[in-house]
C-alpha positions as CSV (number, residue, x, y, z in Angstrom):
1,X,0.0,0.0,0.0
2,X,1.4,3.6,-0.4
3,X,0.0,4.8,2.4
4,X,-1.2,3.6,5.5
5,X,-1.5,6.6,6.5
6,X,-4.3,7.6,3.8
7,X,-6.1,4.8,4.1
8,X,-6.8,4.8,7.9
9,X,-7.9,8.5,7.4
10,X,-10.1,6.9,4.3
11,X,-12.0,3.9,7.0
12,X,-12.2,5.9,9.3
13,X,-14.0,8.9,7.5
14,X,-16.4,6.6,5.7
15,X,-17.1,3.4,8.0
16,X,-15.9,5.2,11.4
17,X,-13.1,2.8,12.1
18,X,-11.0,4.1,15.0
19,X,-7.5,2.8,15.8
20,X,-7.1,1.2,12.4
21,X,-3.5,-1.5,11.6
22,X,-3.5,-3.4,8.7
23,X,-3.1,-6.5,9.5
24,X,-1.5,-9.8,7.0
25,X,-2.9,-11.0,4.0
26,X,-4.8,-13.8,4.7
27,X,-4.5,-15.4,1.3
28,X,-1.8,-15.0,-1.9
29,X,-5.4,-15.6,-4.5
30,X,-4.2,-15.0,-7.7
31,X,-7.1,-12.7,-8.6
32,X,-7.2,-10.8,-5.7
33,X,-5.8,-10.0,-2.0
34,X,-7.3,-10.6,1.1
35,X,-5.9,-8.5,3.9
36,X,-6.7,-8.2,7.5
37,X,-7.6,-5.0,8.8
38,X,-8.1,-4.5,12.4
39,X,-9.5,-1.9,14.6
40,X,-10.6,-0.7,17.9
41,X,-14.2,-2.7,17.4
42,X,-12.8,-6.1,15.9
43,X,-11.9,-6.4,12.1
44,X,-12.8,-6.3,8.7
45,X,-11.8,-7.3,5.3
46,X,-9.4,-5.3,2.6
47,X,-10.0,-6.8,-1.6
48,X,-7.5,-5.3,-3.8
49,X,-6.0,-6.5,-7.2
50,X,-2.8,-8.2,-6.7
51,X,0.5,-6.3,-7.2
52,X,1.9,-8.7,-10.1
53,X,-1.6,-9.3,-11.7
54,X,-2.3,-11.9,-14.0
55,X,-5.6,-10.4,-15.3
56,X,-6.2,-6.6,-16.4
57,X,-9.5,-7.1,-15.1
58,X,-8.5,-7.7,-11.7
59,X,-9.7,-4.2,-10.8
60,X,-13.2,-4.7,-12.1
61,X,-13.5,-7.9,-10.2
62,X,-13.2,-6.3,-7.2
63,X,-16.3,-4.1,-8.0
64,X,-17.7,-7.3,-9.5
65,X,-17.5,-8.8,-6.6
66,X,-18.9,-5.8,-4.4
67,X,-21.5,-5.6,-6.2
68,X,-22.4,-9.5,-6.0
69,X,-21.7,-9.3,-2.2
70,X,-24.5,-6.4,-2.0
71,X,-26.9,-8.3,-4.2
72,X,-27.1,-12.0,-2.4
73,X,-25.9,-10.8,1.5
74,X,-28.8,-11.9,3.5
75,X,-29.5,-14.8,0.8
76,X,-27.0,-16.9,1.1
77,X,-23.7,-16.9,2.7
78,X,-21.7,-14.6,1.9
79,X,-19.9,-12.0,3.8
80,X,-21.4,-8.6,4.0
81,X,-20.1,-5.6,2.0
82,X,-19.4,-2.8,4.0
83,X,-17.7,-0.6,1.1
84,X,-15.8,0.2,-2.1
85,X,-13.2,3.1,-3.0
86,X,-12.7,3.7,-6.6
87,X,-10.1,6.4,-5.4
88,X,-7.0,5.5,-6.8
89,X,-4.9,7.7,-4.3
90,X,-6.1,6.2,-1.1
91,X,-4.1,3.4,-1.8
92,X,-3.3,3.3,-5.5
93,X,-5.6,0.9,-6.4
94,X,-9.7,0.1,-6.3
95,X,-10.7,-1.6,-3.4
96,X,-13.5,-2.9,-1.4
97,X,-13.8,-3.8,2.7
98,X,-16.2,-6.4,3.7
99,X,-17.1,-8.1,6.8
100,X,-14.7,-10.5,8.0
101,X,-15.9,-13.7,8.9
102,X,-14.6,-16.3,11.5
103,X,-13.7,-19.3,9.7
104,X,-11.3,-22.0,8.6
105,X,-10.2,-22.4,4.5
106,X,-10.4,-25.9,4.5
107,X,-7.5,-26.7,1.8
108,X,-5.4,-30.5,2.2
109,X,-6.0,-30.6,6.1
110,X,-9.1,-30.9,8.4
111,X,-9.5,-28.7,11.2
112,X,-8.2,-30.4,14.2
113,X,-11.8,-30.0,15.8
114,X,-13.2,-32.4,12.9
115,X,-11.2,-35.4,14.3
116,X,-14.0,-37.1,15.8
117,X,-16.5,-37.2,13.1
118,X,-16.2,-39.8,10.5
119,X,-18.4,-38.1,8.3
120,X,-17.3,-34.4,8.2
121,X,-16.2,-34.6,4.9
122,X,-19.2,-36.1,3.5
123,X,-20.8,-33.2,5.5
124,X,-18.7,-30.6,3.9
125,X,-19.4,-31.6,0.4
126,X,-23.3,-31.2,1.5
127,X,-23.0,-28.2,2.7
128,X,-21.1,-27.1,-0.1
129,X,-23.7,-28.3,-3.0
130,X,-27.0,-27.3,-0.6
131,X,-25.6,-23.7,-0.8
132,X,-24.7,-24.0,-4.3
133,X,-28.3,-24.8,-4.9
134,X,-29.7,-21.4,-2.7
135,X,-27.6,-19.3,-5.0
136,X,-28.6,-21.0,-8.4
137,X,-32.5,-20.6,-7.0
138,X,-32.0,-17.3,-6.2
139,X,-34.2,-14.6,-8.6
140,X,-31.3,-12.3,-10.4
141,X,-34.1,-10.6,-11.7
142,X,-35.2,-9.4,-8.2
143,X,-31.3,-8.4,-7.7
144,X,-29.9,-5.3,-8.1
145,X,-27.5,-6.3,-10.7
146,X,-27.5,-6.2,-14.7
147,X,-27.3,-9.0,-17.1
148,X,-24.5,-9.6,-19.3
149,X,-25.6,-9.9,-22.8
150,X,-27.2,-13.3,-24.0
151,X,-26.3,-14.9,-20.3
152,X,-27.4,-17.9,-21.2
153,X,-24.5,-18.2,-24.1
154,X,-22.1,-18.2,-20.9
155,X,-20.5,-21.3,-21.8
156,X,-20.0,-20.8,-25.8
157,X,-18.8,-16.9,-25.3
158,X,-16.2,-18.7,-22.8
159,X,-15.0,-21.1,-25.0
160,X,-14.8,-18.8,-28.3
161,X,-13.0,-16.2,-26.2
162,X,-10.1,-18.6,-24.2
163,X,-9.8,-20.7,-27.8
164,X,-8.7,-17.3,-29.5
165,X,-6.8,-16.3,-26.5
166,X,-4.6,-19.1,-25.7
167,X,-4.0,-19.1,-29.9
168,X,-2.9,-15.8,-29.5
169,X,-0.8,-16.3,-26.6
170,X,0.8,-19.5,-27.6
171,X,3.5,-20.5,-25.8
172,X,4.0,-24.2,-26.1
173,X,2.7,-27.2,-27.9
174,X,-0.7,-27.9,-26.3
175,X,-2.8,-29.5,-28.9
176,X,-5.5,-30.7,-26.6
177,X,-6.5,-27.2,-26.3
178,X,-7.8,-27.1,-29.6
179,X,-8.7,-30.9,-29.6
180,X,-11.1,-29.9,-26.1
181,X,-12.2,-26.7,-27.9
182,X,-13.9,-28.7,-30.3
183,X,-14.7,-31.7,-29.0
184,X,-16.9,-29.2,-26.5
185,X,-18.7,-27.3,-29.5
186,X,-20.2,-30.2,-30.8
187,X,-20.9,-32.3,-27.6
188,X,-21.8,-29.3,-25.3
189,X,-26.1,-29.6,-25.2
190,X,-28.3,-26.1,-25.3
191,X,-27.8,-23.8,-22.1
192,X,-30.6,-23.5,-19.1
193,X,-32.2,-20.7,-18.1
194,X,-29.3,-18.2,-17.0
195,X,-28.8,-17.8,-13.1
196,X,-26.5,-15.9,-10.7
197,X,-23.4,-18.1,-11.0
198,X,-20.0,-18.0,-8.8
199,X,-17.6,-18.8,-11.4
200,X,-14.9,-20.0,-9.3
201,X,-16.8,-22.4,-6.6
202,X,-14.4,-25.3,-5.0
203,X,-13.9,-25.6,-1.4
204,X,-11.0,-23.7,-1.3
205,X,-13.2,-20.3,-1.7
206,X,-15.3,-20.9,1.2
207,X,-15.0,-20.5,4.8
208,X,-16.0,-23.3,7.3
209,X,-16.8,-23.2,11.2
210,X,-13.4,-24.1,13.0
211,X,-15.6,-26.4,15.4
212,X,-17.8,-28.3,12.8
213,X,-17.9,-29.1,9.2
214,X,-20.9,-26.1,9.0
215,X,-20.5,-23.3,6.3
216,X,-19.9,-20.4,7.3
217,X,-19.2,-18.0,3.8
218,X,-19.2,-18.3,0.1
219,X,-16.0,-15.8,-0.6
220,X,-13.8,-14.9,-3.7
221,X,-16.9,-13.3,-6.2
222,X,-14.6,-11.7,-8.4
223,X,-15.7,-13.9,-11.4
224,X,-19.0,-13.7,-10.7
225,X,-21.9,-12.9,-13.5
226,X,-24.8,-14.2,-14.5
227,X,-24.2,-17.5,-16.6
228,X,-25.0,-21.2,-16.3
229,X,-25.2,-23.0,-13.4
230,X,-23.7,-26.3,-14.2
231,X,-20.4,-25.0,-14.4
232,X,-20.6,-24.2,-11.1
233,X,-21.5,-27.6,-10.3
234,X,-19.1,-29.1,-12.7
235,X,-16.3,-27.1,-11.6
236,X,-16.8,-28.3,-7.8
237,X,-17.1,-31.7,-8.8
238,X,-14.1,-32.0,-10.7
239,X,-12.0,-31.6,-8.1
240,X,-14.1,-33.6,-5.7
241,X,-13.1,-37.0,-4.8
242,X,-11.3,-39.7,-7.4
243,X,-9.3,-37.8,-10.1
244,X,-7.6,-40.1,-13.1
245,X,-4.7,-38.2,-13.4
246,X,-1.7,-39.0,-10.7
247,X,-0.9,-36.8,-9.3
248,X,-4.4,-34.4,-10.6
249,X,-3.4,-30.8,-12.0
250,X,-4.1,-28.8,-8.9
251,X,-4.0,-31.7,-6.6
252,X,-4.0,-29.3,-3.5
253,X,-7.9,-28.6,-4.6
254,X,-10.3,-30.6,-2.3
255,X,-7.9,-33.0,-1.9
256,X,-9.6,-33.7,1.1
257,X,-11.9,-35.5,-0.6
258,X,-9.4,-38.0,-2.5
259,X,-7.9,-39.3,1.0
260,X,-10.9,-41.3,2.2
261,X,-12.7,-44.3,0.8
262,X,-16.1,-43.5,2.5
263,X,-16.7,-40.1,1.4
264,X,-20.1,-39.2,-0.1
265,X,-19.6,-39.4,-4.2
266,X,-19.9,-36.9,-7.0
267,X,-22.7,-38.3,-8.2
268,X,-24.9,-38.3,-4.9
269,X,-23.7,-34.7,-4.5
270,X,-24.9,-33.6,-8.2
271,X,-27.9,-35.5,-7.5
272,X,-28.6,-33.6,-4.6
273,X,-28.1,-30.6,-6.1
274,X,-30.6,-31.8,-8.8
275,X,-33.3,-32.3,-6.8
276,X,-32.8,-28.8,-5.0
277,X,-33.0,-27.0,-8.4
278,X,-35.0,-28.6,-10.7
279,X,-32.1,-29.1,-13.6
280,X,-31.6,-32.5,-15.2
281,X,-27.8,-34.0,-14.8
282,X,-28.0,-35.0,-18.6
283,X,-24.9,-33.1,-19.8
284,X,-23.0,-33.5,-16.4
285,X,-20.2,-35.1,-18.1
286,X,-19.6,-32.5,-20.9
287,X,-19.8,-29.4,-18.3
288,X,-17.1,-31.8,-16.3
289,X,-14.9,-31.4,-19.6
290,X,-15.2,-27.7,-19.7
291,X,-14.8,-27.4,-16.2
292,X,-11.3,-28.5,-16.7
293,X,-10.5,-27.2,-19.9
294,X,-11.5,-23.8,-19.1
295,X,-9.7,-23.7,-15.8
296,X,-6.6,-24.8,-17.7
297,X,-7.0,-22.6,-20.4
298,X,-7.3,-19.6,-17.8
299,X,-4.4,-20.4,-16.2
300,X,-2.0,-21.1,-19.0
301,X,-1.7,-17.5,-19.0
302,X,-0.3,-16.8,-15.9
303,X,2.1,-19.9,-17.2
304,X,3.1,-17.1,-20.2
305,X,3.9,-14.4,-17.8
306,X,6.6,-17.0,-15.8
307,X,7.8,-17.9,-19.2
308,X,8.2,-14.4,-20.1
309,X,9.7,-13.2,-16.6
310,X,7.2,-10.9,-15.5
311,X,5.9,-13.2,-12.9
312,X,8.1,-15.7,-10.6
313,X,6.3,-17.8,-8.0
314,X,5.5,-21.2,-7.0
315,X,2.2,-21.1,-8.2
316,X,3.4,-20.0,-11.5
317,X,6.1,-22.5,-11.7
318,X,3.4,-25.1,-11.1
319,X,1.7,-24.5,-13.8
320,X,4.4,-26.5,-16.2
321,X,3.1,-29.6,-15.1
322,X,-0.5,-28.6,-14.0
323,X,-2.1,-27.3,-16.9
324,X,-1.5,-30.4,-19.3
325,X,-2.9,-32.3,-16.5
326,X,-5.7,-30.9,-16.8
327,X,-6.2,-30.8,-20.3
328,X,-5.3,-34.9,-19.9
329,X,-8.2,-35.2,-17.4
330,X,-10.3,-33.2,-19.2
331,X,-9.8,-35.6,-22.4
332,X,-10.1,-38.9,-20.5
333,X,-13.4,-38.0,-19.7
334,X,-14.7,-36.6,-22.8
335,X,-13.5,-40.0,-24.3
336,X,-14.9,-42.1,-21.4
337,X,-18.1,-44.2,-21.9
């Protein structure tokens, strides 16, 4: 930040915040940080694009994101928005405070308090699904929010645009980014009706209760639109228990899940979902696919900018071996029976 200074004088002018420290990031999200800020009456939230960002969006997600957070607080759970800055010299860039919520992220280790249950991670991938469902029931019409155009074309728009981009931005031989492209276009069956969709929904953007496997936030809205629900769904379940590639691209997502032989399945999980929202689980498989590809295809980029030097990290570096396990994934499924 360039100046504390400006932005305690900036919380405590519009939210009252006395006695303000910024406290650590509590997250190194790729799309955005997540910083602690704490004051004389407990703590809050601080959203701001990274400082090497991989996305020139980054600064419209977090508006994207404030404006979702307004929209479905008090519908499902999600933390509560308590303000955006647009002013550039607070703290030379956008960004938004929310509510900060008491919770665990549940990534490759159970809370110590979850010991004693045997089914707490069957429980967590309910509770994840069940409040998967709330949001895709929820009315977006009824929202203060505006459509994208055609939202129900989510899917194809995010294909056509991610085909031409990785073209583009070609920096090694990945044929089964083309192969994927098209094997989706002609196997991909015509979209639902549009809903609020989360664009990024794993268990690793949540927040759970530290004592049980309960809930407690929905966080990380910065892809947020209005789209198609099953890739919400599909994304989630793609990570979630047995994955055919060893190790899985992204193994630290839900691995949770892949460590116990009891744990409730995918298929129960979309089922549940199913029932909760009315859609049919016809075309689970192909969103599956996309789920994969797309998440691939995303983060190949931020692969480029390691290639090209402009970023160096671990999560970067990663991406060597990540991203074609993916795209392998994603084909042994499309090809499966």
């Amino acid at each position: 930040m360039r100046s504390q200074d400006s932005l305690t004088s900036w919380l405590e002018a519009h939210l009252g915040f006395r006695q303000v420290e910024a406290g650590p990031k509590l997250g190194g999200g790729n799309s955005n940080v997540t910083q602690l800020i704490r004051h004389a009456e407990g703590s809050a939230v601080l959203r701001r694009p990274p400082d090497d960002t991989i996305s020139a969006s980054a600064g419209a997600g977090v508006l994207r994101e404030y404006g979702m957070l307004k929209s479905l607080h008090g519908r499902i759970r999600v933390p509560r928005p308590l303000a955006y800055c647009d002013d550039q010299s607070v703290i030379g860039q956008p960004f938004s405070i929310i509510e900060y919520v008491d919770g665990v992220s549940i990534t490759d280790t159970l809370p110590s308090a979850y010991a004693t249950d045997p089914n707490c991670i069957s429980a967590i991938g309910i509770e994840l699904v069940d409040e998967l469902a709330e949001l895709h029931s929820v009315n977006w019409r009824e929202l203060e929010m505006s459509s994208p155009r055609s939202p129900e074309t989510y899917v194809a728009k995010q294909i056509a645009r991610l085909r031409k981009l990785r073209a583009e931005e070609s920096g090694r031989e990945l044929p089964l980014i083309e192969d994927l492209a098209e094997w989706l276009s002609a196997n991909l069956p015509p979209p639902p009706m549009a809903t609020v969709m989360h664009g990024d929904f794993h268990l690793d953007n949540t927040l759970f209760s530290r004592a049980t496997p309960e809930l407690k936030a929905i966080i990380d809205w910065e892809l947020a639109t209005i789209g198609d629900p099953y890739a919400d769904l599909a994304l989630m379940l793609a990570f979630w228990g047995p994955r055919t590639v060893d190790p899985p691209g992204f193994s630290f997502v839900q691995k949770i899940s892949r460590n116990h032989d009891t744990v409730i399945s995918r298929e129960s999980l979309a089922e549940r979902w199913s029932k909760r929202t009315g859609l049919d689980l016809a075309p689970f498989k192909a969103y599956r696919v996309f789920a994969l590809w797309r998440l691939a295809a995303i983060v190949e980029g931020a692969f480029r900018l390691y290639q090209t030097g402009r970023v160096d990290s671990d999560y970067a570096r990663k991406l060597e071996y990540d991203v074609p396990a993916l795209l392998e994934e994603a084909a042994e499924l499309a090809h499966s029976r």
